[in-house]
TORVOKE-142501 format. One record per residue: residue number from 1; x, y, z of N, C-alpha, C in turn; residue in three letters. Coordinates in steps of 0.001 Angstrom, whole numbers, plus 500000, padded with zeros to 6 digits. Example, Ala and Ser with C-alpha at 12.3 -4.5 7.8 and 13.67 -1.06 7.14 Angstrom:
BEGIN
+-----+--------+--------+--------+--------+--------+--------+--------+--------+--------+--------+
| num |    n_X |    n_Y |    n_Z |   ca_X |   ca_Y |   ca_Z |    c_X |    c_Y |    c_Z | residu |
+-----+--------+--------+--------+--------+--------+--------+--------+--------+--------+--------+
|   1 | 513190 | 494310 | 507800 | 512300 | 495500 | 507800 | 513200 | 496700 | 507800 |    Ala |
|   2 | 512850 | 497750 | 507080 | 513670 | 498940 | 507140 | 512900 | 500030 | 507870 |    Ser |
+-----+--------+--------+--------+--------+--------+--------+--------+--------+--------+--------+
END
This chain:
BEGIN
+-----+--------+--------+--------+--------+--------+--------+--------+--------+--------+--------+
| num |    n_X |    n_Y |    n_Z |   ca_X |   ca_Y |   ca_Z |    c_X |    c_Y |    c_Z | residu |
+-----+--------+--------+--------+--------+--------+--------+--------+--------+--------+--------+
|   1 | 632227 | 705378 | 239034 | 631010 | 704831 | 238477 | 629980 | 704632 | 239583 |    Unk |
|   2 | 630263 | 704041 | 240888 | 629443 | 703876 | 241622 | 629015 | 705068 | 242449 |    Unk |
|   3 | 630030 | 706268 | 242662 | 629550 | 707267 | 243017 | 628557 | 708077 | 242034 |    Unk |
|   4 | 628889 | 707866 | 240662 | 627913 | 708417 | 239501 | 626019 | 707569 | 239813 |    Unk |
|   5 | 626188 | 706665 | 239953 | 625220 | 705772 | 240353 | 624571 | 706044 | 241858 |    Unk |
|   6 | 625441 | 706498 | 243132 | 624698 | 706542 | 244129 | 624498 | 708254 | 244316 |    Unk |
|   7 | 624705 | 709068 | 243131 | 624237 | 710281 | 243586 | 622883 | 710709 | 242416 |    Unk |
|   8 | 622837 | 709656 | 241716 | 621834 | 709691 | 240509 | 620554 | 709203 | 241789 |    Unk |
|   9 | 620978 | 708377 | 242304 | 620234 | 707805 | 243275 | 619480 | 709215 | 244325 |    Unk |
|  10 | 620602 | 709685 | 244435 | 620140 | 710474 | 245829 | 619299 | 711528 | 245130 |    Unk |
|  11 | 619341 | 711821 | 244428 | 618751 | 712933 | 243465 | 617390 | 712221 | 243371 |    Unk |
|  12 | 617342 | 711222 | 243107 | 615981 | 710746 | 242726 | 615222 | 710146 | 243659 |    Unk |
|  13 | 615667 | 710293 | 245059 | 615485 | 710082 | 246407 | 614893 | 711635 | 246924 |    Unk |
|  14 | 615426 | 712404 | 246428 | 615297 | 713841 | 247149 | 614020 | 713867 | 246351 |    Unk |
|  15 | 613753 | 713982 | 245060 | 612886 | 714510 | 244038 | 611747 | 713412 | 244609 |    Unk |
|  16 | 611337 | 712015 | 245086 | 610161 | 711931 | 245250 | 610061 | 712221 | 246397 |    Unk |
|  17 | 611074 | 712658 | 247559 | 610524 | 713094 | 248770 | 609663 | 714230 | 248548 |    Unk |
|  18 | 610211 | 715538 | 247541 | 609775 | 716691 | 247437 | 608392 | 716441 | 246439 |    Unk |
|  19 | 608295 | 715184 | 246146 | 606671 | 714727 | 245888 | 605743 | 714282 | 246784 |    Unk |
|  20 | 606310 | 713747 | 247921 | 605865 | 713750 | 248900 | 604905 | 714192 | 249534 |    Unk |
|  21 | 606350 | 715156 | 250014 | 605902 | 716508 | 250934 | 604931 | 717443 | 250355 |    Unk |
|  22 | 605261 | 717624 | 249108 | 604332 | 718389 | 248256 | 603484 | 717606 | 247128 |    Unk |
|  23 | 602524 | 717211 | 247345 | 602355 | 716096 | 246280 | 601343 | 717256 | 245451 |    Unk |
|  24 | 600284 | 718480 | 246066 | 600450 | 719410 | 244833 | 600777 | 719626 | 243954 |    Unk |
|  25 | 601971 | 719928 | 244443 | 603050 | 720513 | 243880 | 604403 | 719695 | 242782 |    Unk |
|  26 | 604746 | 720236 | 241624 | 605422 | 719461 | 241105 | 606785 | 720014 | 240899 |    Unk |
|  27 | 608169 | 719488 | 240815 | 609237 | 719782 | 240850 | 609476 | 720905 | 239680 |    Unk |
|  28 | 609831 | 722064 | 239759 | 610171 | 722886 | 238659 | 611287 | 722816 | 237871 |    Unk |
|  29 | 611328 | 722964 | 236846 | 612347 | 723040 | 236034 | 612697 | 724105 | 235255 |    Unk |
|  30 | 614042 | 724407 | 235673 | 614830 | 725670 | 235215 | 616055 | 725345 | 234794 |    Unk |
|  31 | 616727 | 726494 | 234613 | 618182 | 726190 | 233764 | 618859 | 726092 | 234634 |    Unk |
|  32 | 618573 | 726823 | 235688 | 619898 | 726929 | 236762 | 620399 | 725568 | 237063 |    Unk |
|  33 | 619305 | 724336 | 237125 | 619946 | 722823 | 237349 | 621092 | 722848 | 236088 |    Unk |
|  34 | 621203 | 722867 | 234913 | 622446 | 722659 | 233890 | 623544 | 722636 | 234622 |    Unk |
|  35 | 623883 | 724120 | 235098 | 625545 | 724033 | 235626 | 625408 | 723334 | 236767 |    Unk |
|  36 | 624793 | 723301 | 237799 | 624971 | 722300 | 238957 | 624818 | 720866 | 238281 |    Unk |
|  37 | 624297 | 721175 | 237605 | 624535 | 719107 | 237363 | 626006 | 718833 | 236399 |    Unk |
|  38 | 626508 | 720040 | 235640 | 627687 | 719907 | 235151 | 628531 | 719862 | 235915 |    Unk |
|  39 | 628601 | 720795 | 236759 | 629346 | 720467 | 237953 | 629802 | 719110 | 238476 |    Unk |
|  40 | 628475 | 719104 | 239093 | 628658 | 717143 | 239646 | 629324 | 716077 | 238730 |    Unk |
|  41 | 628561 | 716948 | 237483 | 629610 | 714922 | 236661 | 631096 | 715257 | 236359 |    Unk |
|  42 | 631305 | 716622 | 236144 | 632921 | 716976 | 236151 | 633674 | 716530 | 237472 |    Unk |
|  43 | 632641 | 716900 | 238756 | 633611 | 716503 | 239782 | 633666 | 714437 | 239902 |    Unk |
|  44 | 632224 | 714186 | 239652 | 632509 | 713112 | 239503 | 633516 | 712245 | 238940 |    Unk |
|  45 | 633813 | 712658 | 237777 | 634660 | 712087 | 236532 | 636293 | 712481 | 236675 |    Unk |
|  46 | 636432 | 713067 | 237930 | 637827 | 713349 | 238093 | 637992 | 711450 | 239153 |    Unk |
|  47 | 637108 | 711252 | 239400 | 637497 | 710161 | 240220 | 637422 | 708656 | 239104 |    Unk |
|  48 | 636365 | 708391 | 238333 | 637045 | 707373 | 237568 | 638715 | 706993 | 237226 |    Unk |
|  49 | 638950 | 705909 | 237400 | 639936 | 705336 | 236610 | 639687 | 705113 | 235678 |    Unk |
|  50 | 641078 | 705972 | 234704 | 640850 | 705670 | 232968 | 642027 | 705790 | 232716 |    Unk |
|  51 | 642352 | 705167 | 231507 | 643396 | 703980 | 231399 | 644554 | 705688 | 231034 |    Unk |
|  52 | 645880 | 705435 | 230702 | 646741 | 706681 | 230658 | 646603 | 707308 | 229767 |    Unk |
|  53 | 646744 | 706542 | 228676 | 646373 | 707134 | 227635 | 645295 | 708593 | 227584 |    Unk |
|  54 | 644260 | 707967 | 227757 | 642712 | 708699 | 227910 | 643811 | 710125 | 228501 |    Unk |
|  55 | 643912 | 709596 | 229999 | 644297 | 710781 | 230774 | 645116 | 711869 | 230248 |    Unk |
|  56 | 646280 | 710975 | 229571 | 647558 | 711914 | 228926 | 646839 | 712730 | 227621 |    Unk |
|  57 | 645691 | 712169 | 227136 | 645334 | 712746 | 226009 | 644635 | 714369 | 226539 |    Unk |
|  58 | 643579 | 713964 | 227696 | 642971 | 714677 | 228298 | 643333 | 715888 | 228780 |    Unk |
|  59 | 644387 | 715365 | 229937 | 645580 | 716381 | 230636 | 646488 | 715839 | 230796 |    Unk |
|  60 | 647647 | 716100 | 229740 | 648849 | 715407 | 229506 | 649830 | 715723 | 230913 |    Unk |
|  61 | 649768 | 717007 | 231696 | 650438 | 717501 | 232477 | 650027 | 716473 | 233762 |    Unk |
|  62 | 648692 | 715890 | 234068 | 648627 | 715411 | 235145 | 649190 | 713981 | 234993 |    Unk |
|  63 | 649495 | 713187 | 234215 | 649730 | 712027 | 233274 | 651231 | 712087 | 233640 |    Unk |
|  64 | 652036 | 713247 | 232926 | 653523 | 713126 | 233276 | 653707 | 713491 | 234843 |    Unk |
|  65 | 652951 | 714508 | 235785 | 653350 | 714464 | 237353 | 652979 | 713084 | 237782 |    Unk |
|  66 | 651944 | 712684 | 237674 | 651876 | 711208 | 238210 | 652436 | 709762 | 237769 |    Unk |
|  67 | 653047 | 709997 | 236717 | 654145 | 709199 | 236238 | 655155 | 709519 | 236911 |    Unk |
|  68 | 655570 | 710504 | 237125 | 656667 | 710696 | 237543 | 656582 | 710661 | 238998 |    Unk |
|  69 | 655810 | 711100 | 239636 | 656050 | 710942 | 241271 | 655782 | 708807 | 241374 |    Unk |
|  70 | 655102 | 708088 | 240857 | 654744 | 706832 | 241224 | 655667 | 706125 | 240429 |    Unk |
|  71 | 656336 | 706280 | 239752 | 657584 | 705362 | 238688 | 658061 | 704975 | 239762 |    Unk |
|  72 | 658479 | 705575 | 241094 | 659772 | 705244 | 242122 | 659337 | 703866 | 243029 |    Unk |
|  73 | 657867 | 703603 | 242958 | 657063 | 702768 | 243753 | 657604 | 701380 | 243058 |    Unk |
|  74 | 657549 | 700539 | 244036 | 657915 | 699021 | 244026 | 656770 | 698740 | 242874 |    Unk |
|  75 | 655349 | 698677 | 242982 | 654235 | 698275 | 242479 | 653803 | 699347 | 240924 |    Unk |
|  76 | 654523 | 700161 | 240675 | 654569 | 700877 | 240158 | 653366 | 700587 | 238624 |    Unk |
|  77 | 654436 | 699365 | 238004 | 653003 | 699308 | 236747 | 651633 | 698958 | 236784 |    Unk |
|  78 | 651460 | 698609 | 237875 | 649999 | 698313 | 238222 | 648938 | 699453 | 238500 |    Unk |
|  79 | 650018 | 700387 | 239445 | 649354 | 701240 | 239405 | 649584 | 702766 | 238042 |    Unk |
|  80 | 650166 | 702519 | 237574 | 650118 | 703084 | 236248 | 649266 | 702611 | 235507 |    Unk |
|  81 | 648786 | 701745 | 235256 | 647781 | 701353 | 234380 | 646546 | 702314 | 234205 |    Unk |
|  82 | 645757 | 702411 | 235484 | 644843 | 703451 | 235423 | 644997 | 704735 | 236134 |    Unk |
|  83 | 644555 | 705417 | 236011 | 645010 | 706642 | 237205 | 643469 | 707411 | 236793 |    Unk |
|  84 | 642906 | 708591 | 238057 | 642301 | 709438 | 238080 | 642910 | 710708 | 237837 |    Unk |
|  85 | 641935 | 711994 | 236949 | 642220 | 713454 | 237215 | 642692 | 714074 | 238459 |    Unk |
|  86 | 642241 | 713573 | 239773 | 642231 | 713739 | 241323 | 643768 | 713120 | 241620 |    Unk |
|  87 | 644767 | 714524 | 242268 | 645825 | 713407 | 242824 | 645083 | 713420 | 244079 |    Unk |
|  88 | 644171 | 713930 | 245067 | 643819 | 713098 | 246345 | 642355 | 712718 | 246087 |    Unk |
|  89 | 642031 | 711456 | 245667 | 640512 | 711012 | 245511 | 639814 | 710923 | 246718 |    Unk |
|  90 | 640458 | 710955 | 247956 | 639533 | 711095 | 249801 | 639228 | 712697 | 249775 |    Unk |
|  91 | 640102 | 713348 | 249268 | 639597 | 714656 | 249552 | 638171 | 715052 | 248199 |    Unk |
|  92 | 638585 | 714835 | 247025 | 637763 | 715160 | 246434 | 636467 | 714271 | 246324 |    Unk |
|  93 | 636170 | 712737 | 246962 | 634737 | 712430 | 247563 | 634464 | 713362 | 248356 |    Unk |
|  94 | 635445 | 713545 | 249549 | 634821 | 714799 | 250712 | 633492 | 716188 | 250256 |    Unk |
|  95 | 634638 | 716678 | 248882 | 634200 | 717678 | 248758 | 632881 | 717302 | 247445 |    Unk |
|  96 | 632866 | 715952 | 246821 | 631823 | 715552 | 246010 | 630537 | 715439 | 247099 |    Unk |
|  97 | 630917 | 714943 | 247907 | 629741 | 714739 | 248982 | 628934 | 715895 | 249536 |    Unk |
|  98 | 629928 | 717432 | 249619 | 629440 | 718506 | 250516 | 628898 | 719273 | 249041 |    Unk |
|  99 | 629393 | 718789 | 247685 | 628346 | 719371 | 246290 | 627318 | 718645 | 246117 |    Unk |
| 100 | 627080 | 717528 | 246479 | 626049 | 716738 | 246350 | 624775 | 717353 | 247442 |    Unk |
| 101 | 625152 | 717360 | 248683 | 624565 | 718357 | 249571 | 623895 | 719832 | 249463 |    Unk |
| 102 | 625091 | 720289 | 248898 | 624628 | 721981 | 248336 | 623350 | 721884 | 247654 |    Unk |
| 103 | 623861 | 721281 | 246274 | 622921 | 720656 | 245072 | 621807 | 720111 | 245205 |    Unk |
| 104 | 621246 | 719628 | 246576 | 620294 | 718901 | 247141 | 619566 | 720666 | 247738 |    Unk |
| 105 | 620516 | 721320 | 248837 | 619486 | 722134 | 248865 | 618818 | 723417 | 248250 |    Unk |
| 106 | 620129 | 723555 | 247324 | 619582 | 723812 | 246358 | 618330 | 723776 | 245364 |    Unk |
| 107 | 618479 | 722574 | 244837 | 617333 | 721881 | 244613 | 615971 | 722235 | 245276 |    Unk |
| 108 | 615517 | 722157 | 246390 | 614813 | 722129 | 247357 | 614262 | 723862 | 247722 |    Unk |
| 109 | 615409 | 724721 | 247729 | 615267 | 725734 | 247487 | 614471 | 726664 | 246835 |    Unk |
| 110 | 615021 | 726095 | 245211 | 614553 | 726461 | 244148 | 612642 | 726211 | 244156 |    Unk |
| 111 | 612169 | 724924 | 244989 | 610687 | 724691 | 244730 | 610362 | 724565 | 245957 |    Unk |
| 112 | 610682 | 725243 | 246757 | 610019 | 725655 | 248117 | 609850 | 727508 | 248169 |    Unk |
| 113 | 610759 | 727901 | 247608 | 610700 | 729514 | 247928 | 610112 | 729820 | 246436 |    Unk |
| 114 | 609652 | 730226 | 246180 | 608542 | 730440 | 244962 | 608353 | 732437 | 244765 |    Unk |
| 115 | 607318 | 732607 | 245812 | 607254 | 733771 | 245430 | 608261 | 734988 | 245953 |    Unk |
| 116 | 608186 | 736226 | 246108 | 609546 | 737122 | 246022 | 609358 | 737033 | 247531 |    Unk |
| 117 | 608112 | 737336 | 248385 | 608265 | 737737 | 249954 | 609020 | 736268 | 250823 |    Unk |
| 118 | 608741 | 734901 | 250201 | 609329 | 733680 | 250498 | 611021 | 733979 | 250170 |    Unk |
| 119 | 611338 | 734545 | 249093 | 612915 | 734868 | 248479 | 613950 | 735516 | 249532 |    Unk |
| 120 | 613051 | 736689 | 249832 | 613578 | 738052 | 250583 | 613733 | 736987 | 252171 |    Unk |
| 121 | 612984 | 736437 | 252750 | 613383 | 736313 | 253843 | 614582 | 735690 | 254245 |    Unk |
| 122 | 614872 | 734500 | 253426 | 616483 | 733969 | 253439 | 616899 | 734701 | 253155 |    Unk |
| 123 | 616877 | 735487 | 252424 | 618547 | 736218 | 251527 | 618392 | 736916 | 252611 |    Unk |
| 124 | 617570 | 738098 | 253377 | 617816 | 738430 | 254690 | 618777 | 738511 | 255806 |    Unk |
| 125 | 618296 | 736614 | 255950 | 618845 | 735773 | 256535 | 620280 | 736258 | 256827 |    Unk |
| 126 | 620480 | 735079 | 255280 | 622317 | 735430 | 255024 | 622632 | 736323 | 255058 |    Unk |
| 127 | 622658 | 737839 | 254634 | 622900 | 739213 | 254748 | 623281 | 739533 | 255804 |    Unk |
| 128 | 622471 | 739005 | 257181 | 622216 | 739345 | 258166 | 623539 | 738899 | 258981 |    Unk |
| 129 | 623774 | 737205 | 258885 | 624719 | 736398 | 259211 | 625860 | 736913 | 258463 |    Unk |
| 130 | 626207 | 737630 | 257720 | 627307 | 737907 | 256487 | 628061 | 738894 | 257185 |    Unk |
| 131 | 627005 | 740001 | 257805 | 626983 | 741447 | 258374 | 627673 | 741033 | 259379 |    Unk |
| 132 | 627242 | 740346 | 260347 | 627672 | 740187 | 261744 | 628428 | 739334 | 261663 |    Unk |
| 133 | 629448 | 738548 | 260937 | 630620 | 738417 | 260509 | 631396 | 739119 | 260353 |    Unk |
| 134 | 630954 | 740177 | 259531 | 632117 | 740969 | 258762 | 632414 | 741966 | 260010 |    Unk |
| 135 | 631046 | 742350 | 261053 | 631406 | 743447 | 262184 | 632856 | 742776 | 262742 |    Unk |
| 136 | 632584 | 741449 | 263584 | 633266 | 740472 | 264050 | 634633 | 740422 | 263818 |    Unk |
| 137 | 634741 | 739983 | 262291 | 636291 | 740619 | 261842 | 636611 | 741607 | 261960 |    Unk |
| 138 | 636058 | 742816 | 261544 | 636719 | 744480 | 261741 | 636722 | 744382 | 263190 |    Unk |
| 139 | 635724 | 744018 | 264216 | 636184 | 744589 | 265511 | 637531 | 743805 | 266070 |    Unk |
| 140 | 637532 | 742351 | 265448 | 639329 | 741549 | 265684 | 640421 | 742520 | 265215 |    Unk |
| 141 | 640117 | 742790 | 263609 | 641222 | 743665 | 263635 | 641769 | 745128 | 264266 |    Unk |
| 142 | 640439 | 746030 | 264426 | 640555 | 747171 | 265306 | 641352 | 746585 | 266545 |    Unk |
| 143 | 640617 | 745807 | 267248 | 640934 | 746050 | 268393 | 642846 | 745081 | 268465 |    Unk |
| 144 | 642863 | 744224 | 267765 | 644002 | 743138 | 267416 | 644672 | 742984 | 268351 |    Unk |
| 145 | 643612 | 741918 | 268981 | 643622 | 740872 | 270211 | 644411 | 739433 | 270260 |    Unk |
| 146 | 644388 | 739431 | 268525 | 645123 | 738532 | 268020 | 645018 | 736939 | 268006 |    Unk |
| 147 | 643111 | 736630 | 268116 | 642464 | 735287 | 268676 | 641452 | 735469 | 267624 |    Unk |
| 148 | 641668 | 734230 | 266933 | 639949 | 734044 | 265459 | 639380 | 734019 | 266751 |    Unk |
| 149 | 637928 | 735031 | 265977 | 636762 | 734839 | 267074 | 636869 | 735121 | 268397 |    Unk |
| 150 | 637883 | 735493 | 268642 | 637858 | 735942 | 270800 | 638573 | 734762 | 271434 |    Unk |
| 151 | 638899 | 733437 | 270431 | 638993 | 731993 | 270773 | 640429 | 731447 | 270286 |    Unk |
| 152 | 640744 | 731176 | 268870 | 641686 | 730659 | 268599 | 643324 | 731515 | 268504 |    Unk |
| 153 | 643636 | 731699 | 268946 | 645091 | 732111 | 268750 | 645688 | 732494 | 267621 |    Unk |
| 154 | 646140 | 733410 | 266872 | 647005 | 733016 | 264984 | 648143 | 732822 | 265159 |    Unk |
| 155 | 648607 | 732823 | 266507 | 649766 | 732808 | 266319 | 650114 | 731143 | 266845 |    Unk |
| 156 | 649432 | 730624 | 267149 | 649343 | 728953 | 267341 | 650178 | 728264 | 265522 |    Unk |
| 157 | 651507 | 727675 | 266182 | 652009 | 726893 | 265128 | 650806 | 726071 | 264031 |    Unk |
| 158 | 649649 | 725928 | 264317 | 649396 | 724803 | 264016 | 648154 | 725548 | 262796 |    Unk |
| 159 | 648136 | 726677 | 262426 | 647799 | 727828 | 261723 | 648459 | 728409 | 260778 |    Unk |
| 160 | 648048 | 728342 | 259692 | 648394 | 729609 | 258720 | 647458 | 730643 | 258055 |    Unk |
| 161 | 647844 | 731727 | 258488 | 646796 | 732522 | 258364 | 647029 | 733075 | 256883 |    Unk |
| 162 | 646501 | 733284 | 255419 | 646061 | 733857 | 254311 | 645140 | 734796 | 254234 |    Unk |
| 163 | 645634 | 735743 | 254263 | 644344 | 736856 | 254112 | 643205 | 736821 | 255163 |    Unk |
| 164 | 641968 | 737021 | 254842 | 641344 | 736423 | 256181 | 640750 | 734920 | 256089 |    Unk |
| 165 | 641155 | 734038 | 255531 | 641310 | 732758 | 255913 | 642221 | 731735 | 256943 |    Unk |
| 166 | 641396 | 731280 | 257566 | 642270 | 730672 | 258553 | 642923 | 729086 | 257769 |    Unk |
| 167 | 643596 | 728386 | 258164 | 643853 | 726564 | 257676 | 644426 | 726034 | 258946 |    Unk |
| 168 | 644053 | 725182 | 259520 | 644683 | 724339 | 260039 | 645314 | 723395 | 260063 |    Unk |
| 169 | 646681 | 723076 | 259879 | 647378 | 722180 | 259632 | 647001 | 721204 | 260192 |    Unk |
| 170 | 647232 | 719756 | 259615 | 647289 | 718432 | 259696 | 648332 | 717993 | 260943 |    Unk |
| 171 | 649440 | 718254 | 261258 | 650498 | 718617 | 261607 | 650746 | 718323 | 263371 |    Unk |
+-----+--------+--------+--------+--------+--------+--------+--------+--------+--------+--------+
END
């Protein structure tokens, strides 16, 4: 609830800055905001506590794993009472925070780049940065030096490499 509340906030923090800055100018409205804002309250709403019921009705499967992994706990009915969609709620603020971000420049995006020659120069941009990535990887694997980037090692325990994704263990 209070994260529903302090990102309603930030939104409406961003929107009179971009009155601000542009006081011309007025915030546009398009569709593309719909799914980003669906987004946000879905990710939001995985973090409320709601009572089991709700949940088991909702997603019965997450209802019986988390019954079942927390039954073994000393404190157990207390925390059965409510539970979230999220079994890690630190990770998914993390990642509510870095959509809240996107969504912001997004936002910002959308009513700063206007006409097509303003469009073309970011997408450019990224293309550009995308390219000289992708050289980067093919020349790791040609040459298979066997270091992300010239730098990290894969073969370092503390790595698992997936496809071309790297993870670093906690560990």
């Amino acid at each position: 609830m209070i994260l529903c509340i302090i990102s309603s906030d930030i939104l409406s923090l961003l929107s009179r800055g971009i009155n601000i800055i542009f006081r011309d100018q007025r915030i546009i409205w398009t569709w593309a905001y719909v799914p980003v804002g669906v987004f946000l309250l879905v990710a939001t709403l995985q973090l409320v506590p709601l009572p089991v019921g709700l949940v088991s009705f909702i997603s019965p499967n997450t209802a019986v794993v988390k019954t079942e992994l927390l039954s073994d706990l000393p404190n157990a009915d207390t925390l059965l009472k409510s539970m979230t969609f999220s079994f890690y709620p630190n990770a998914t603020k993390h990642d509510l925070r870095l959509a809240l971000a996107v969504a912001a420049v997004f936002v910002v995006v959308l009513n700063v780049f206007r006409r097509p020659d303003q469009i073309k120069r970011p997408l450019m941009v990224i293309a550009l940065i995308g390219g000289i990535i992708a050289l980067i990887a093919l020349a790791q694997n040609l040459l298979g030096n066997g270091k992300i980037y010239g730098f990290e090692s894969r073969l370092s325990p503390f790595y698992a490499r997936i496809a071309h994704c790297v993870f670093r263990s906690r560990a």
